[in-house]
N, C-alpha and C positions, 0 to 999 in steps of 0.2 A: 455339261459341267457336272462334276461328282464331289458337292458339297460336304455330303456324307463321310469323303474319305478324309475330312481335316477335322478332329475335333478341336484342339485351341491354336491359336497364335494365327498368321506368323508374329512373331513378337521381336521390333528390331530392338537387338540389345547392344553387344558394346560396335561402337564405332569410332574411325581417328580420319584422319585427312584423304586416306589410299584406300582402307577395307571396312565392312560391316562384316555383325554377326546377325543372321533370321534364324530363328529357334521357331519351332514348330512340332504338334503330337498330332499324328496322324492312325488313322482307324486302326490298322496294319501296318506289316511290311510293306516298306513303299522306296522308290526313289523320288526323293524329293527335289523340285529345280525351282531357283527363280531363275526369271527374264525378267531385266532391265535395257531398254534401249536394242542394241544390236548385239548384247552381251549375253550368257546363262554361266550359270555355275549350279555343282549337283551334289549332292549328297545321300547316303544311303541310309536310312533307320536305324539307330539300335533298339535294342530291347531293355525293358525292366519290368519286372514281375505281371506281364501280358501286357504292358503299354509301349507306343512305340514313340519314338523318337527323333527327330532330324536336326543340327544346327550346321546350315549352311553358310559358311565363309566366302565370303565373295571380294578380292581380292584383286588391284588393279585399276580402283576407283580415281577419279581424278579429282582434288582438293574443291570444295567448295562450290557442288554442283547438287543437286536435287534432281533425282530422276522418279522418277514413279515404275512400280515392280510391278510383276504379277508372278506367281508362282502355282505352280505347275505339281502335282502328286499323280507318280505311272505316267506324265505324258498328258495328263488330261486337266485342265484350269479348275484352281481351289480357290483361288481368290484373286481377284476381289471377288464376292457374288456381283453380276451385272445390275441386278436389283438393285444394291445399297444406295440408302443415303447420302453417304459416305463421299468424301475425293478418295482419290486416288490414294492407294498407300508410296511413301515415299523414302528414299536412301538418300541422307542432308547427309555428306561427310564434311567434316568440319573442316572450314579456312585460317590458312596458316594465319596469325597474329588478329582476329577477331576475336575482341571481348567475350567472355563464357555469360551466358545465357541458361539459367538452369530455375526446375521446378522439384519441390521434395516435398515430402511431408510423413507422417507415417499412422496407423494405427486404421484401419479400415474393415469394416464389416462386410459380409458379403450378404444381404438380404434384398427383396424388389425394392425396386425403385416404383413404388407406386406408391400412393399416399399412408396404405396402411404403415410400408416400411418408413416411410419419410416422417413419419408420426415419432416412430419409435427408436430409429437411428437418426434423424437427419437426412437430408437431399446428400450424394454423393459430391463432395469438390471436386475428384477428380472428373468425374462423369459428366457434373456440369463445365469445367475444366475443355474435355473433350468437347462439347459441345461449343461451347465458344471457339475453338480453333476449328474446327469442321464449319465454321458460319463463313468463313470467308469475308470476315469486316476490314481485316488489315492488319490484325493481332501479331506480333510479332513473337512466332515460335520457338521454344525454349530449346539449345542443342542438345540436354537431357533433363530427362527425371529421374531422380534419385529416392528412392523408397527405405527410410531408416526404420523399418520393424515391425511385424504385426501387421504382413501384408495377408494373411491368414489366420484365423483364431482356433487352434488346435481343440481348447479346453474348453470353447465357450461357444457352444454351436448353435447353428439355426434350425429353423424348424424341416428349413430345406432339408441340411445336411443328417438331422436325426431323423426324419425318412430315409433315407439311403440306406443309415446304422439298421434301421428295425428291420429291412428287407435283407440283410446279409449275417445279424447275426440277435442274440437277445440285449436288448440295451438296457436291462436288468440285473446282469453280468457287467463285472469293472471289463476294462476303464468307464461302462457308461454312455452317455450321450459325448463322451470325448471320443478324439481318433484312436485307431488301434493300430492298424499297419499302413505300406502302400498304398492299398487299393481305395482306403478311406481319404489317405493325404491327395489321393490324383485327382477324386471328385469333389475335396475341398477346394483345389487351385482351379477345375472347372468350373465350380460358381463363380469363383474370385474373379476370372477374366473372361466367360462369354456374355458379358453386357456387350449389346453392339457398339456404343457408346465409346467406352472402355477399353475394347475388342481392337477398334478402328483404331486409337491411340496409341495402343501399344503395338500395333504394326504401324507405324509411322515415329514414333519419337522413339529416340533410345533411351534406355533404361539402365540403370544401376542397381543395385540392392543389397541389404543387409537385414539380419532376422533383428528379432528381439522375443524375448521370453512366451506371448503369447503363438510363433510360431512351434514351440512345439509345446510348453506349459507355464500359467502362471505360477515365477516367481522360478522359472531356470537358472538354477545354478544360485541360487541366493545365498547360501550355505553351503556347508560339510550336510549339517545336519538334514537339511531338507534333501539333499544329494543321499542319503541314506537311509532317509523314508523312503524315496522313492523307487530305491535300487531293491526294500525291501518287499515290494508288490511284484505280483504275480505278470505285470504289463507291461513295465516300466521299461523294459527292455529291448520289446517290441515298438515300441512310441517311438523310442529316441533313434534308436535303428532307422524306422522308416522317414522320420521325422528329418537327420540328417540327411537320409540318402535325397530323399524325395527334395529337399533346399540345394540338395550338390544339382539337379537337375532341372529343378524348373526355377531356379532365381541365380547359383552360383555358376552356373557353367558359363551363362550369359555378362557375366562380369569380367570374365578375363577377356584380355588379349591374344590375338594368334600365339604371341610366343608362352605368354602365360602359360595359356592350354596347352601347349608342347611340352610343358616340363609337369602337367597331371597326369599321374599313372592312370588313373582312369579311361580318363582320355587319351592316353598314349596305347590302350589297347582297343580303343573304337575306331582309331585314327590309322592304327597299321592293319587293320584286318583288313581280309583281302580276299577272303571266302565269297563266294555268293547266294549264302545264305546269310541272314540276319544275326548280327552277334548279339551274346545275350549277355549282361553284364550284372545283372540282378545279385549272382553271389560274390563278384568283386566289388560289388557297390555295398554292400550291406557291412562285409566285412570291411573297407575301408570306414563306413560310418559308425563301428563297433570300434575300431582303433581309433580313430581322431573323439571318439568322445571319451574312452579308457584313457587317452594320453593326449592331449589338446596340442604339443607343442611339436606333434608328428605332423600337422598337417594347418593349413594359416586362410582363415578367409578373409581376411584384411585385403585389401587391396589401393592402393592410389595412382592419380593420373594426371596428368598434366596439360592443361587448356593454356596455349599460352604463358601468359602471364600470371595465369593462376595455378597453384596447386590445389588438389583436391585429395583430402585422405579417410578410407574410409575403415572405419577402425569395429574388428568384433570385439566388444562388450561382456557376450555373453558365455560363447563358447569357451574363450581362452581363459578363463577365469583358474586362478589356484586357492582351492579352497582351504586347504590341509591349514592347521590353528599359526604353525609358526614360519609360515609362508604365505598367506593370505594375498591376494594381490587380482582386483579387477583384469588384468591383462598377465599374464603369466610372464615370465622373464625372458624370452623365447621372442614372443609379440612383443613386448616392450621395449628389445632393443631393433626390434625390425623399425616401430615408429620413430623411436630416437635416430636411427637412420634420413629418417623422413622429414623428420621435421627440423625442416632449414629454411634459411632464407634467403635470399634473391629473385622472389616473387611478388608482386604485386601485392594479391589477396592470398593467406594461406585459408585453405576451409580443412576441418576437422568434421567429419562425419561418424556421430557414434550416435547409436539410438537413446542412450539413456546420458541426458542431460550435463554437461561436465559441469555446468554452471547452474544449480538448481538457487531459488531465491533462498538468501542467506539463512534465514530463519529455518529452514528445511536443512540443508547443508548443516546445520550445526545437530539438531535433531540424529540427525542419521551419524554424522563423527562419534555422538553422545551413545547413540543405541549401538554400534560396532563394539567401544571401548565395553560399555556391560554387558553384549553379548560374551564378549573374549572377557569376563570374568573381572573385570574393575571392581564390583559390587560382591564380590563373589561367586557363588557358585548357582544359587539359588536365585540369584536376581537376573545370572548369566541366562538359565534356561525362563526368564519369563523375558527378558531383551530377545532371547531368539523367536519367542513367538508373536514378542511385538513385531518384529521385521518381516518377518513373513503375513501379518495379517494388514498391516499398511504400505506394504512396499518398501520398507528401508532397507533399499538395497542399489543405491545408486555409486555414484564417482564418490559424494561425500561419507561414503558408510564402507569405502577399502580407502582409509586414510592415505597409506604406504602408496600406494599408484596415484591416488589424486597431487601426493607433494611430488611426485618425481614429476608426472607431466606437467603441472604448473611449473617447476624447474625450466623443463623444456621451453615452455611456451614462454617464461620470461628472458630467457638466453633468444630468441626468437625475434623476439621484440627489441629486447636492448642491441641487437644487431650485433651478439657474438657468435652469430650463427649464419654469417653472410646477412648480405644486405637486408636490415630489416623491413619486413615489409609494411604495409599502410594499415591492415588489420590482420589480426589471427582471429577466423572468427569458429566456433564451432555451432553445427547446426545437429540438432535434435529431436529428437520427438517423445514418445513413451507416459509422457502426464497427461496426456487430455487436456492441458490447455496450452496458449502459444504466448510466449510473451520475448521479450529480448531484455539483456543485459547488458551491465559493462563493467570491466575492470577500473578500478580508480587508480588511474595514472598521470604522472605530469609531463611524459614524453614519452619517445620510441613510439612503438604501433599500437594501435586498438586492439583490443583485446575484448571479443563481443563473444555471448551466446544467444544464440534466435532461434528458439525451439517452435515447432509447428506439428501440434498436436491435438486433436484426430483428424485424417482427414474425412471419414464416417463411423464415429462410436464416441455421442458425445457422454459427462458425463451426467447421469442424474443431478436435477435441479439438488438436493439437499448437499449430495457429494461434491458440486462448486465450492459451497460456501465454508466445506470444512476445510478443501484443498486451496482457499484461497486463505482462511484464518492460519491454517498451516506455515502457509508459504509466505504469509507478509503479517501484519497483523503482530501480535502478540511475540510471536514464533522468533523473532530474530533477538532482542533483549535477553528473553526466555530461553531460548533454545543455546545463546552464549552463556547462559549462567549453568545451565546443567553439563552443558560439554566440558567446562572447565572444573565443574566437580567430579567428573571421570579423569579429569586430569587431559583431556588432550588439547593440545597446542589449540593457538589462533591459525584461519589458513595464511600461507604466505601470500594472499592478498586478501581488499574487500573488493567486493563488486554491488552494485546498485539496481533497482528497476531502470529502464527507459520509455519501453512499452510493454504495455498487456496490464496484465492477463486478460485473454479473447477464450472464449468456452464454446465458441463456432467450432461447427465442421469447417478444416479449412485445408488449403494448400497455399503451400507456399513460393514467392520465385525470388531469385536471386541477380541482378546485373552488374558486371562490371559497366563501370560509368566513366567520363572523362571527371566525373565531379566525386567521385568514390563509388563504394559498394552501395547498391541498391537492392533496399529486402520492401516488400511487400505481400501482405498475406488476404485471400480470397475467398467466399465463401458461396454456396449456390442459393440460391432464391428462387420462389415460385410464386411469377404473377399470373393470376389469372385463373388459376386453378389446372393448368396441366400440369400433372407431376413427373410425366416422361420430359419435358423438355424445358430444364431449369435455367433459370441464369445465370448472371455472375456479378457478385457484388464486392469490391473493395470495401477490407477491414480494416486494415490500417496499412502504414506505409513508414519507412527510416530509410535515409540516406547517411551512410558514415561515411564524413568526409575527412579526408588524411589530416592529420596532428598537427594544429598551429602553434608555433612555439610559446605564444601568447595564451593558450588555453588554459583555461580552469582546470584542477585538481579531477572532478568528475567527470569531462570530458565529454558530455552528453553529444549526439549525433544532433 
């Protein structure tokens, strides 16, 4: 066995009832194969900037079965290693009309997992996560995970990763101990997932994903303005190049669907080659990632999917943003009539996946309305340019700080609910991440569906003890009275709803799961523990738990779960 020849993955990513996708880098040019059962499917490498690449579609599968793989590079077994701890890695295609089952979270560092790190970031939830499904108790396995953002930290590296920098170039010189190109993005996504731990999970459960600001810098896309500091650096260009290409390849490829990927040019040229040498894609990958960030609405990573009775949609935040002063708009008009598309009803649960909070605690939400209106010159001109440096040094840059996209989707989402959009369904709920802490919400309604936000955030980057207590005075506290008296002295409207706490805020490392229920939606958030003092093999400890059960016509105003 030539261990050597797989550096990451396999990593099972999208899956439906009939096919899976296995993404895989391997040392070289290789042909790659799993064998499942009495079955193989093959795949041949491409290339990008000397790394290589496989994602093996395996096609044919029968609804609702669990087989265990092994996969094969040249002809010769990559994995499992025979050693591991580990079961078996395994392909669950999902059964027709079984409830969704799902685990998310986002915001995660990649440093050891040994006490020092555990000190300084927290025990990993996913990792310990992993480990509890690798125990073989009874645990009942989530059909995916879903990762909303900052499954990588471009800007904010480890001491791992500035070894690497200092070996390849002066880290003296910008960008710094931040990424520069490729080669730096490929050994960042290398720490990210050869935990064995980590490793082992994501060859077995499938995966989703979506970026957020820290995968390529803090505070992406926050402005025009910040967009033009940054265009005015010497790097900036190089970042964002390797930064897209490198997310088209190790988180977005695995997102689509067979037909999806049929209709990416990208992949529409690794897909018909036919040579027998290895195709290299390095200058069609860069220059598509130099056009989709020039013009956002050439190219869409949003994507949603359909579990049954649920829908699931997952919405980019960051990328498709228009920053330009008299078009301002979180989701560009392009994306935004793609969602509006999407979001209908006749589904059970709708889920809304975007990294950055659509529902922040009111007092926040009014904050950030208040700081948009003075950056955009409310105050004039000079209060304009100290609103824009407030936004960038505290993060005001969520749903509530592009006013114009937060009223049109709350539009949506209340046509949704009141059932003028097909059958309303029992919640619309949006799931989040991005703040560092996890708490859930609710819209104040007296009928139609719930209308929830349940953010879970980090799952390892908690944050410093002082930084709690500011983001919690922020977000509740003072912040909601206060934060409506200054929005209204910019002059912007109330939103067209309130919404309330339920639970939280939790400042744990956590991950979160999700279940359809015969009794409603089931959210519960987790976090890892160490008894005993081994810090390789942590536990898992329940944080809190809600159950939103469908609308009794007899319910209170507040509607609480």
């Amino acid at each position: 066995m030539t261990t050597s020849s797989l550096v990451l993955g396999p990593m099972m990513r999208y899956v439906d009832e009939t096919s899976a996708s296995v993404w895989v880098e391997t040392r070289s040019a290789a042909r790659v194969t799993v064998r499942a059962g009495s079955r193989k499917w093959q795949a041949a490498t491409f290339a990008v900037h000397g790394h290589h690449y496989a994602l093996v579609e395996l096609d044919g599968l029968e609804p609702g079965t669990v087989t265990p793989y092994v996969l094969d590079i040249n002809g010769s077994q990559a994995w499992p290693d025979p050693g591991s701890e580990f079961p078996p890695s395994m392909i669950a295609t999902l059964q027709p009309g079984k409830p969704l089952r799902m685990a998310y979270g986002s915001c995660r560092t990649s440093v050891p997992h040994d006490r020092a790190g555990n000190r300084t970031h927290g025990i990993d939830s996913l990792r310990a996560y992993a480990l509890k499904m690798a125990s073989g108790d009874g645990t009942k396995w989530p059909d995916l995970v879903t990762f909303l953002g900052d499954q990588v930290y471009a800007d904010v590296t480890s001491e791992q990763m500035q070894e690497f920098i200092r070996a390849r170039r002066d880290i003296d010189e910008p960008p710094g101990e931040e990424l520069k190109d490729y080669e730096e993005y490929a050994h960042l996504y290398f720490l990210a997932w050869s935990d064995p731990a980590n490793r082992w999970l994501l060859s077995t459960l499938p995966s989703a994903m979506i970026f957020d600001d820290h995968d390529i810098r803090d505070d992406w896309n926050t402005s025009l303005s910040w967009k033009k500091e940054m265009e005015a650096t010497s790097w900036w260009h190089g970042r964002i190049v390797a930064g897209l290409a490198s997310y088209w390849v190790y988180q977005h490829l695995g997102n689509l669907s067979p037909q999806e990927r049929g209709e990416d040019a990208v992949w529409q040229q690794i897909a018909d080659h036919s040579g027998e040498d290895e195709i290299d894609v390095s200058a069609q990958l860069d220059a598509f990632a130099d056009r989709a960030d020039r013009d956002p609405e050439s190219y869409r990573w949003s994507y949603c999917r359909d579990f049954g009775d649920t829908r699931l949609i997952v919405v980019d935040s960051r990328a498709a943003r228009n920053l330009e002063p008299d078009h301002r708009a979180l989701v560009d008009k392009t994306e935004m009539a793609w969602l509006d598309g999407r979001m209908r009803g006749g589904f059970r649960h709708l889920l809304v996946a975007t990294s950055l909070p659509f529902l922040l605690p009111m007092g926040l939400h009014y904050v950030e309305s208040w700081n948009e209106a003075v950056s955009q010159g409310a105050w004039g001109k000079r209060a304009a340019r100290i609103g824009e440096k407030v936004r960038q040094a505290v993060d005001l840059e969520h749903w509530g700080a592009f006013q114009n996209s937060f009223r049109e989707v709350a539009a949506m989402v209340n046509e949704v609910a009141d059932g003028k959009r097909g059958q309303a369904p029992e919640t619309v709920t949006f799931l989040s991440g991005d703040v560092h802490y996890s708490y859930v919400s609710e819209v104040e309604r007296t009928s139609g569906s719930r209308i929830m936000q349940a953010v879970c955030s980090p799952i390892r980057n908690p944050l410093p003890r002082l930084m709690r207590s500011f983001a919690a005075v922020m977000s509740y506290g003072l912040a909601t009275p206060v934060g409506a008296l200054v929005a209204r002295s910019a002059k912007v409207p109330d939103p067209p709803f309130r919404w309330s706490g339920v639970k939280g805020p939790w400042f744990d490392n956590n991950l979160a799961c999700l279940e359809v229920a015969p009794e409603g939606l089931k959210l519960w958030w987790q976090t890892g523990v160490v008894d005993g003092g081994d810090q390789l093999h942590p536990g898992l400890k329940l944080v809190s738990a809600v159950t939103v059960a469908p609308r009794r016509a007899e319910e209170p105003p507040s509607g609480r779960p």
